[in-house]
C-alpha positions as CSV (number, residue, x, y, z in Angstrom):
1,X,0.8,5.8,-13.1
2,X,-1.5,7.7,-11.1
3,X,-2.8,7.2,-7.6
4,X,-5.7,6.2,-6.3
5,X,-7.3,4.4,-3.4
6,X,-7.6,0.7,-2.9
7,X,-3.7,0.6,-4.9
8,X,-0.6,-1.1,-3.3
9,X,2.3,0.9,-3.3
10,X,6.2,0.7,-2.7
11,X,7.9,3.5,-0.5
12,X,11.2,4.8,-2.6
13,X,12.0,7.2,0.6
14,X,12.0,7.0,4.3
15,X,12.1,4.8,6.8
16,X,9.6,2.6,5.0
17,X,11.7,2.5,2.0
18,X,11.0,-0.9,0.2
19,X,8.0,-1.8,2.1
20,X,4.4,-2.4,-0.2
21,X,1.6,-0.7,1.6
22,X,-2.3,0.0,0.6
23,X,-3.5,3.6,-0.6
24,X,-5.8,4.4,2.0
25,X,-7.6,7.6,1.3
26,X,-5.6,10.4,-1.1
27,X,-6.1,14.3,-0.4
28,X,-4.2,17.1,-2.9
29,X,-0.8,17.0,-1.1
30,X,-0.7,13.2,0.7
31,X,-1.6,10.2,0.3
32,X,-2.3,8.0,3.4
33,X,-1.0,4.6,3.6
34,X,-1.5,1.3,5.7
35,X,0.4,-2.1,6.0
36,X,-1.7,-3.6,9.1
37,X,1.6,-4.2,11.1
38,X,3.3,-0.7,11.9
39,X,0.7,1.1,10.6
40,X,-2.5,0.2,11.0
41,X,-5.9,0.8,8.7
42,X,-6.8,3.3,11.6
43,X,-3.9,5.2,11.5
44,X,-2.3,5.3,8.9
45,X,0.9,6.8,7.6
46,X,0.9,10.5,5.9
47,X,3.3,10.4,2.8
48,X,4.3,12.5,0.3
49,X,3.1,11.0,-2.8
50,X,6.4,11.6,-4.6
51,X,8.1,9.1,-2.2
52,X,6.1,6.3,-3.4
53,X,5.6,4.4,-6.4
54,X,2.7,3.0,-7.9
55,X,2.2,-1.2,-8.7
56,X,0.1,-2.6,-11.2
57,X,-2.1,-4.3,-7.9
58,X,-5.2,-2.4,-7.4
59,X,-8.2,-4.0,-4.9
60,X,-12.1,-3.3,-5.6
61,X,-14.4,-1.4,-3.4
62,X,-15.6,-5.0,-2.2
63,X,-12.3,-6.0,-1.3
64,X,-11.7,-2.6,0.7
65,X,-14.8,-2.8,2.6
66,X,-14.3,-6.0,4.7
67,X,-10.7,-5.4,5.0
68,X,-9.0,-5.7,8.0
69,X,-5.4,-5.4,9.3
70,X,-4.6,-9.5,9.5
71,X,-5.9,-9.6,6.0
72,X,-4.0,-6.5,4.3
73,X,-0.9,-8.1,6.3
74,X,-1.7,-11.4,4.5
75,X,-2.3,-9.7,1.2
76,X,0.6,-7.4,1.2
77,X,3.0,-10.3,2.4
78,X,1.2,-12.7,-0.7
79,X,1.9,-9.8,-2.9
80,X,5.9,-9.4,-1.7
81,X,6.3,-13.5,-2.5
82,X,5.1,-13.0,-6.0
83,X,7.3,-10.1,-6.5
84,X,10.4,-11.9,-5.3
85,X,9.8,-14.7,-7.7
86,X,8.8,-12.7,-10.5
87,X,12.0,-10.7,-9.9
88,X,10.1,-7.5,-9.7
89,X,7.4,-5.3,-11.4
């Protein structure tokens, strides 16, 4: 699946390696990613985009306008839950 802004990921690699964070912005060799705890929508975390993989969740422009840090750590921790009980994507 390809990449694109506004999509939570997973980190494979690294010392984020399980976490889900949010696709920031995406230039040809990184992508940049935020979770709203450690790293924060205004500084976000360079990462190779081969040490990530994509989810199925992606948010709308609207969604990614008003969005702050409490909110994406809301959202990403809402998203976690489901994945536990679904047992995974």
């Amino acid at each position: 699946m390809q990449l694109q802004t506004g999509m939570i990921v997973c980190a494979v690699a690294g010392k984020e390696q399980n976490g889900f964070y949010l696709v920031i912005r995406q230039d040809q060799d990184f992508v940049y990613l935020a979770d709203g705890k450690h790293r924060k929508l205004s500084q976000p975390k360079r990462k190779n985009p081969r040490h990530v993989r994509a989810t199925s969740m992606i948010l709308d422009q609207d969604c990614l306008s008003d969005l702050t840090d409490l909110k994406l750590r809301r959202m990403l921790r809402e998203y976690q839950k489901k994945q536990v009980l679904q047992g995974g994507e």
